[in-house]
N, C-alpha and C positions, 0 to 999 in steps of 0.2 A: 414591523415587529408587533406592533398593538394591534387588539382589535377594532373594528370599529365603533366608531361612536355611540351607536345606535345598543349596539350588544355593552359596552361598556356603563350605559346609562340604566340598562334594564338590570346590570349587575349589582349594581349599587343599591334599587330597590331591591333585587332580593334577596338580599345580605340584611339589608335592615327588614327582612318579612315582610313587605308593603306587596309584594307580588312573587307568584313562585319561582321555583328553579325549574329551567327545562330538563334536567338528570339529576337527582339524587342517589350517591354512592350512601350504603347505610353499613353499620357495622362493619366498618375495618378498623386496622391495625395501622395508622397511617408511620411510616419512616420518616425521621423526622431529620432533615438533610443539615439542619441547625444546630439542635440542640444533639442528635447521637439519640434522642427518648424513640423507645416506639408506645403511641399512644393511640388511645381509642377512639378515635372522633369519627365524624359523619362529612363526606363533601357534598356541596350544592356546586351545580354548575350549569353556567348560562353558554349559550352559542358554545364558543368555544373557548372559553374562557371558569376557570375557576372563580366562583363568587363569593365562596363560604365557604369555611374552613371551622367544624361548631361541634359541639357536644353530642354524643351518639342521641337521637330519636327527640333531639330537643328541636327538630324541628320534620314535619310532614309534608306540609305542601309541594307539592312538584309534577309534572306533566307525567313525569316516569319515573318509577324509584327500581334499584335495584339493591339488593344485602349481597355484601361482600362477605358475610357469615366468618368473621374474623379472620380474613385472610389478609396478608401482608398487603400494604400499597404504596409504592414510591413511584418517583417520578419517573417518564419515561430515560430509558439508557440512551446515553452521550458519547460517541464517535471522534474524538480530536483530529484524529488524523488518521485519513485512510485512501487509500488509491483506490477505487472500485474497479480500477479495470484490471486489476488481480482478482477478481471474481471471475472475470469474463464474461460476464454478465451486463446486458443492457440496461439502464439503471431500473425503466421500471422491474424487471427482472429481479434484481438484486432488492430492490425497496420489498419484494413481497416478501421474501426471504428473511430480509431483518426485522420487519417490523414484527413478524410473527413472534421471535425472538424474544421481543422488548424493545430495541432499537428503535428511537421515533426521530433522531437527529445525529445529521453524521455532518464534517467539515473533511470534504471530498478535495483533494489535491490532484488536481487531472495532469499532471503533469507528463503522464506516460502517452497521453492525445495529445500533449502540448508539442511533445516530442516528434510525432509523426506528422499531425496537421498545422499545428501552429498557433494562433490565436484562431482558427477555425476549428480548432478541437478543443478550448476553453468555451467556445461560444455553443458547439453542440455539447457538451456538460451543462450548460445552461439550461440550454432550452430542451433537452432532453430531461431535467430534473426538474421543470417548473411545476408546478402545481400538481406534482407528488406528496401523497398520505405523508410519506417520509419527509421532513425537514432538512434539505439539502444546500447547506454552505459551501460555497465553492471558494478553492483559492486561487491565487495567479501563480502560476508555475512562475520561480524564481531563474530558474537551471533549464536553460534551453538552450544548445546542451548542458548536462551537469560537467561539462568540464571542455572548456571552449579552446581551439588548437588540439586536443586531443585524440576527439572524433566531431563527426558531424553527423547531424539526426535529419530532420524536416524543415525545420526552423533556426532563426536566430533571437532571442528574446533580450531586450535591454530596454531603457530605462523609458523610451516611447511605450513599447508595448504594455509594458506595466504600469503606465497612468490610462492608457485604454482601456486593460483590463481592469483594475482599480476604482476605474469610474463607473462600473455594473454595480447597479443597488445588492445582484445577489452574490459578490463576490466579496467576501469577509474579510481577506486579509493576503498577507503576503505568501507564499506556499515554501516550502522545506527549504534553505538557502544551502545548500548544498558544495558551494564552492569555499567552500575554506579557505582554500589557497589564496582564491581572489580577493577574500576579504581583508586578509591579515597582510598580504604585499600591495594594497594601496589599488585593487583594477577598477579604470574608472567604469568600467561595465554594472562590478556589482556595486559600487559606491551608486550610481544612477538607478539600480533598483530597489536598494532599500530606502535610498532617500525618496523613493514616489510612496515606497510603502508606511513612511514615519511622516509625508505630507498628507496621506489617508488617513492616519489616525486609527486604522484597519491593525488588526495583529500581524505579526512577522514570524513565522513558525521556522526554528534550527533544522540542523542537521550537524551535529557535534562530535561525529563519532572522532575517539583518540585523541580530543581536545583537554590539554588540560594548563594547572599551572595561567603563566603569563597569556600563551594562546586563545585560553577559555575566556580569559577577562577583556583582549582583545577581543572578540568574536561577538561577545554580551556590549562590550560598548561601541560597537557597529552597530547596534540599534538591535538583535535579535531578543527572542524573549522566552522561546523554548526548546526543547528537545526530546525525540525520543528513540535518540541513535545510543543507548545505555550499551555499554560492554562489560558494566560490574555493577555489584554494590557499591563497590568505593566512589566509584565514575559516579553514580545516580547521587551519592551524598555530596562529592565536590559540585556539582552540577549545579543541586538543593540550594545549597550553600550561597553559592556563586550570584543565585537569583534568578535562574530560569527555572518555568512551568517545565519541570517532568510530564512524558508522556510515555506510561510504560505500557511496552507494548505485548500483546499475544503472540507476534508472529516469532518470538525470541522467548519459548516458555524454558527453558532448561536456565536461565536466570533469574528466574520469579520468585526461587526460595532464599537464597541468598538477598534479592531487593528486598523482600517483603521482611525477613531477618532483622537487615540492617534499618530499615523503617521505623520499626518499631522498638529502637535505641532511642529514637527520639525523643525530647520531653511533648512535641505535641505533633502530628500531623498537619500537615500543611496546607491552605486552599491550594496552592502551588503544585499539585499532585493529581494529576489526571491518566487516561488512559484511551489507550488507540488500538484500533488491529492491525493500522500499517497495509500490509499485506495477505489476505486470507484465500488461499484457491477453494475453489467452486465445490469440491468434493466436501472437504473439512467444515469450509463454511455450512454445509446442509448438515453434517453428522456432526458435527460439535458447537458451531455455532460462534457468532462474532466477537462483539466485547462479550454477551452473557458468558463463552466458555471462558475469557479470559476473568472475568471476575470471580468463578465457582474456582478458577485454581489460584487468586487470590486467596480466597478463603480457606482452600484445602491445604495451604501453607502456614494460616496463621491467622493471618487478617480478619478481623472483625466484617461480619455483612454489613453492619450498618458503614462502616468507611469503607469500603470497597464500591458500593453503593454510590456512597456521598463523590468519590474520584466520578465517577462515569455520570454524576446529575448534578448539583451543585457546581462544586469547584470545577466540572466540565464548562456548563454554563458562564462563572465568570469568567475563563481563560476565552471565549468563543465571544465575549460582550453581550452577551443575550441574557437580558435582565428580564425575560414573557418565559424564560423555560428554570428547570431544575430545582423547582420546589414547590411541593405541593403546600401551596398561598393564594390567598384570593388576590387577583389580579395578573397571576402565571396563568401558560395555556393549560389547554384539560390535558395536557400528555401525558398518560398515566398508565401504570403496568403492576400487574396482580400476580403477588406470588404466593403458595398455597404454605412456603417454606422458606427461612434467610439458610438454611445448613446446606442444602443445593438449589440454586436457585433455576426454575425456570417458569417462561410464563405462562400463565392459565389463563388470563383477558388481556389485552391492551386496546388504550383507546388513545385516536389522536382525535385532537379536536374537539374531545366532549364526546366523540363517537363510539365505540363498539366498533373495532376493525379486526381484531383477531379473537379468537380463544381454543384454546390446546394445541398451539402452535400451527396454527392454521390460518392467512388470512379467510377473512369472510365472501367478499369480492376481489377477482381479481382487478390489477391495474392496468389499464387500457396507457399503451404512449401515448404520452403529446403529439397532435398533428402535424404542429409546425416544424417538429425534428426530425429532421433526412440524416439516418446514419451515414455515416463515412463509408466510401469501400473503393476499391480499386488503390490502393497502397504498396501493390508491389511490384517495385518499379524495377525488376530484376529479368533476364530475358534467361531461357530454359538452361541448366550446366547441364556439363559434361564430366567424366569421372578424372580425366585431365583436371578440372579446373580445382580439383582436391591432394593436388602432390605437391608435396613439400620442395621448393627448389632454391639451391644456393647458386648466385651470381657468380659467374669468374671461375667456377670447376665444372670440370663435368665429369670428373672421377677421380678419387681421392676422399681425403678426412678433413672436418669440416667440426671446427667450434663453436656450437652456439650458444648464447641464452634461451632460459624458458622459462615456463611459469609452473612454479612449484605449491600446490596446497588447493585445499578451496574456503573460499571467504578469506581467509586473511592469507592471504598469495605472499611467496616469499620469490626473489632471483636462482635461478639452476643456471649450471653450464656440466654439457656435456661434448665429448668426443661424437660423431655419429660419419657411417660411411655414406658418400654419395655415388652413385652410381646413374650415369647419360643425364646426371642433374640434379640429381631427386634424391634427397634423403631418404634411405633406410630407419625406418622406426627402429630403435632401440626396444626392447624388451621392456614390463611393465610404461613402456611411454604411451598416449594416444595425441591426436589433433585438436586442437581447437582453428576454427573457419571462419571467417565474419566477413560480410560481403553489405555495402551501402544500399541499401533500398528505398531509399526517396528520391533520386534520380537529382539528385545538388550536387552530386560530381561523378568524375569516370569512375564506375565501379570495378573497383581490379581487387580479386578478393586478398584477403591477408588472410595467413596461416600460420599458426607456432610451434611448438612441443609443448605439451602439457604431461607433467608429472603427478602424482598426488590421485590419477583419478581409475589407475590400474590401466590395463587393455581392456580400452570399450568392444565388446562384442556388437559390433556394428553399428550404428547412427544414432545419434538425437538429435535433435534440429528443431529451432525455435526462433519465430517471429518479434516473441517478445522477449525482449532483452533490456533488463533496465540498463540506462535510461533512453538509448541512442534509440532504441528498437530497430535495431539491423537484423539480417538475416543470420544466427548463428548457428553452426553443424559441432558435435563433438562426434569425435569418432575415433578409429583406424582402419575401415576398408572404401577406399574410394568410392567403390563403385558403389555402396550403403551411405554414403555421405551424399552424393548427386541424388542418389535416388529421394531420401528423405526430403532434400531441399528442395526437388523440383516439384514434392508433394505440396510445400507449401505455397510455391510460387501458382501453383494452379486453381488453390482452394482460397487465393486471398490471404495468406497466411495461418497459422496456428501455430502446432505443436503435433511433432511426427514423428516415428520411432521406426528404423528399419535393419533388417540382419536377410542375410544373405540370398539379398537381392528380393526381400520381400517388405511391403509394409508390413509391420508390425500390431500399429495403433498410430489412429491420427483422430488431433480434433482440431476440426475448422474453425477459425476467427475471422473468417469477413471483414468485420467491420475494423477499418485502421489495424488489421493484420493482428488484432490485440483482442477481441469482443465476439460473442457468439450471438445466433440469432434464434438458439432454441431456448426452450423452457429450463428453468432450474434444475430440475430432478434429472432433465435426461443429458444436459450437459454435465452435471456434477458422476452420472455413471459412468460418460465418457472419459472423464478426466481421470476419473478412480480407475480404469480398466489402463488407459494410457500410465498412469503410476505406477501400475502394480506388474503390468509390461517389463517397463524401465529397468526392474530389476535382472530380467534376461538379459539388459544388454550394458549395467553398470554393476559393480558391486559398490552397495553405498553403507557410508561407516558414519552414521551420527555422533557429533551433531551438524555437523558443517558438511563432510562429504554426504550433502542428500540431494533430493531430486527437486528441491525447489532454487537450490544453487545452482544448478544451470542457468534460472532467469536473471541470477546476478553474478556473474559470472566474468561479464564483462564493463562493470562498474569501474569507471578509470577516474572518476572523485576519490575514492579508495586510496589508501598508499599501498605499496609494491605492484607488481608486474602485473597489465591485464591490456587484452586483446581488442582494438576496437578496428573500424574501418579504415581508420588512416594509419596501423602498424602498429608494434608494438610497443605500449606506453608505458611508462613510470610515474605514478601515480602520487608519488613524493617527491620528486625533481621536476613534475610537468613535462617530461622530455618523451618526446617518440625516441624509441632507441633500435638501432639496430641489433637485429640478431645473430649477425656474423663478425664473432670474436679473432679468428684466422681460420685459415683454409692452406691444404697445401698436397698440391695433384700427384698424383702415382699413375706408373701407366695401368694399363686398363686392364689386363691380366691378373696384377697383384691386388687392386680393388680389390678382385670379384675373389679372392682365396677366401 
């Protein structure tokens, strides 16, 4: 976390003027992450290290000076919580991308590698983000799976795996705990991983959603400490309250005017108040950008730049334990980001390290990966379907009416039951109904796909199909034409996985993830056209009704942590009872003539 000895001794003289600085910042406006002041002063800085923190031109000396000609300068922008591999993006990849931004430090929860590789996909998050410009905190994925008996991913993760992973100097802390259920009914699985993570001393980061009341108090006195699963204003103030670090996030903006509303009821804002991107696809992330977009709609809701600011550097900082970042003070690192404006903000310089690494949203060099890290690939552990392996079939008929459950809504899924005819087996799709598919792709048991009725999502006009699926990251198809459902699947099954869209009998759009069925192995710009062209597809073959029925709810879709109905590889699950539940309510045969009237 410190500098070295060597650099911290030559800061000290020249702080006291005995010898120069190697960068002088002259003429800004520095953000004062403390006091709320923005004031005029001058930075001196050594290696990489702030030395001086002093009166504008009260001091000259220096190897190199530059005038920040009264433009804004605060600390570099603070990342709480984010899965990078919602980028799709390779981390150096992604690191070019944020830093440009402002972003100089993110607490990267790999949880979605943890899913498919194991503790082999924690460890290339490591070493794939080692001695990256960007400052990358890694967590231990808590949820491997997020909901064990439910489904099953790549791994099993308990209380061994988490004093392994725990014991990496670059692993900061505990990662989203996700199991609710497990925590509040006594399972000695997650009792064994928070207790490695509260023998670290490391942070313990939530997953709260729906928690409230008695639940919320258990949950916090399990050891946890934060959260940024907000589903209101009220939720983010009981939350506050409660005593967990808020972590509000971007990837839920249709809540930001109401949070930021009820915030500021407060008598003081909080250090307790941070901010995350969670989630951001590769399109969005290029054209609006990570926390900076999420802070500018801070602000265009209400919120003051200077605490909008202070959530994403500061009080990011003490939530993350890093007492070297989040405030421009002599003895923090030089991570620093220049803005020409606080009413929109974007960045014009940033520098980590004392360096010059971007300006006009540009890195300067690009980032070369680390040698030692061999991406992942070969993930899909599924052998080629058929349009068979896409019909709906009820046990014990073979013609006749057939009762089932389904899953009604998206995001917050509700139970259906409907009438439906079958015929030589195979359920007839009901009218406005389509399919949901999901089939095991790590090869940890016999893959025999499961299939349900889905309500809520209209008639899909042919396929989508996706690799990544939180958390389990199984193979899943939505649809209602077989033959457009095999075909997209067997898309991915050939490319390593991605994301693939097909209607009558043709691809549509597809983009290849290679790496752990989840990551791409192109450039930012051209994967981000890829993914916008695949988006803007999607709409040929969904009709989507914001804010929930959209195209990024397909990747959770199958979240069975969640309460109500959702589809994973081992059937259909309930998510508030823990139970796999069957789908056939009764059934009752007709001969085969009257079926078919």
């Amino acid at each position: 976390m410190s500098s070295n000895v060597e650099i911290r001794r030559r800061a000290v003289q020249a702080a006291r003027g005995k010898s120069p600085f190697d960068l002088l910042l002259t003429d800004a406006r520095i953000v004062d992450m403390v006091t709320g002041e923005i004031r005029e002063a001058d930075v001196g800085i050594v290696g990489d290290m702030i030395a001086s923190v002093h009166p504008r031109h009260s001091r000259t000396d220096a190897r190199e000076s530059r005038s920040l000609a009264g433009a804004y300068l605060s600390p570099g922008l603070m990342d709480t919580h984010v899965h990078l591999e919602s980028s799709h993006l390779s981390p150096e990849r992604y690191a070019e991308v944020v830093l440009a931004q402002g972003t100089t430090a993110v607490f990267w929860d790999p949880h979605e590698l943890a899913n498919v590789l194991g503790v082999e996909g924690v460890r290339y998050a490591v070493d794939a983000s080692r001695d990256l410009p960007l400052r990358v905190m890694v967590a231990a994925p808590s949820c491997v799976p997020s909901t064990p008996g439910l489904e099953m991913s790549g791994a099993d993760f308990a209380g061994a795996e988490m004093e392994t992973m725990l014991a990496w100097p670059e692993v900061r802390g505990v990662a989203e705990v996700m199991d609710m259920h497990g925590i509040l009914h006594g399972s000695q699985r997650m009792e064994e991983i928070l207790q490695a993570g509260l023998d670290s001393g490391k942070v313990i980061e939530g997953h709260a959603r729906g928690l409230s009341g008695a639940d919320l108090q258990a949950y916090l006195a399990a050891g946890v400490t934060s959260d940024h699963e907000l589903v209101s204003a009220d939720d983010a103030l009981e939350k506050l309250r409660a005593g967990l670090t808020l972590e509000i996030r971007g990837s839920h903006p249709y809540l930001l005017p109401d949070i930021v509303k009820a915030l500021k009821t407060l008598p003081h804002l909080s250090s307790q108040i941070t901010v995350c991107t969670d989630d951001v696809p590769p399109d969005m992330l290029l054209e609006k950008g990570g926390i900076i977009a999420l802070l500018n709609l801070l602000i265009e809701h209400g919120l003051s730049a200077t605490d909008a600011l202070r959530f994403a550097t500061l009080n990011a900082a003490i939530r993350l334990q890093r007492n070297d970042l989040g405030l421009i003070a002599a003895g923090r690192r030089a991570d620093l980001v220049v803005f020409d404006s606080l009413e929109k903000l974007k960045a014009r310089e940033v520098y980590v390290a004392g360096k010059l690494i971007a300006q006009g949203g540009a890195l300067l060099q690009p980032i070369v990966a680390a040698a030692e890290s061999i991406p992942p690939r070969d993930t899909m552990k599924i052998a080629p379907l058929n349009a068979e392996d896409f019909a709906l079939r009820v046990k014990g008929i073979r013609h006749g009416v057939a009762r089932l459950r389904h899953i009604r809504g998206a995001r917050f899924t509700q139970w259906g039951e409907i009438d439906v005819q079958v015929r030589d087996g195979i359920v007839q799709l009901p009218d406005g109904f389509s399919l949901i598919w999901v089939q095991h792709r790590h090869g940890r048991h016999e893959a025999t796909p499961q299939i349900a009725l889905l309500e809520g999502w209209g008639e899909l006009r042919g396929a989508i199909a996706t690799s990544y699926s939180h958390d389990s990251h199984n193979l899943v198809v939505l649809g209602r034409n077989a033959e457009d459902m095999a075909l997209a699947a067997n898309r991915l099954i050939a490319s390593g996985g991605g994301m693939a869209l097909a209607q009558r009998g043709e691809i549509l759009a597809h983009v290849a993830m290679p790496i752990a069925g989840m990551l791409s192995d192109l450039p930012a710009a051209e994967l981000a056209q890829q993914f916008r062209q695949l988006r803007d597809l999607s709409a040929k073959v969904a009709d989507w009704e914001p804010p929930y029925r959209v195209f990024k709810a397909i990747e959770g879709t199958c979240l069975a942590c969640n309460a109500g109905p959702h589809l994973t590889d081992l059937g259909l699950t309930d998510g508030s009872t823990r139970q796999i539940v069957d789908p056939l309510l009764d059934c009752r045969e007709t001969p085969e003539h009257i079926s078919q009237q």
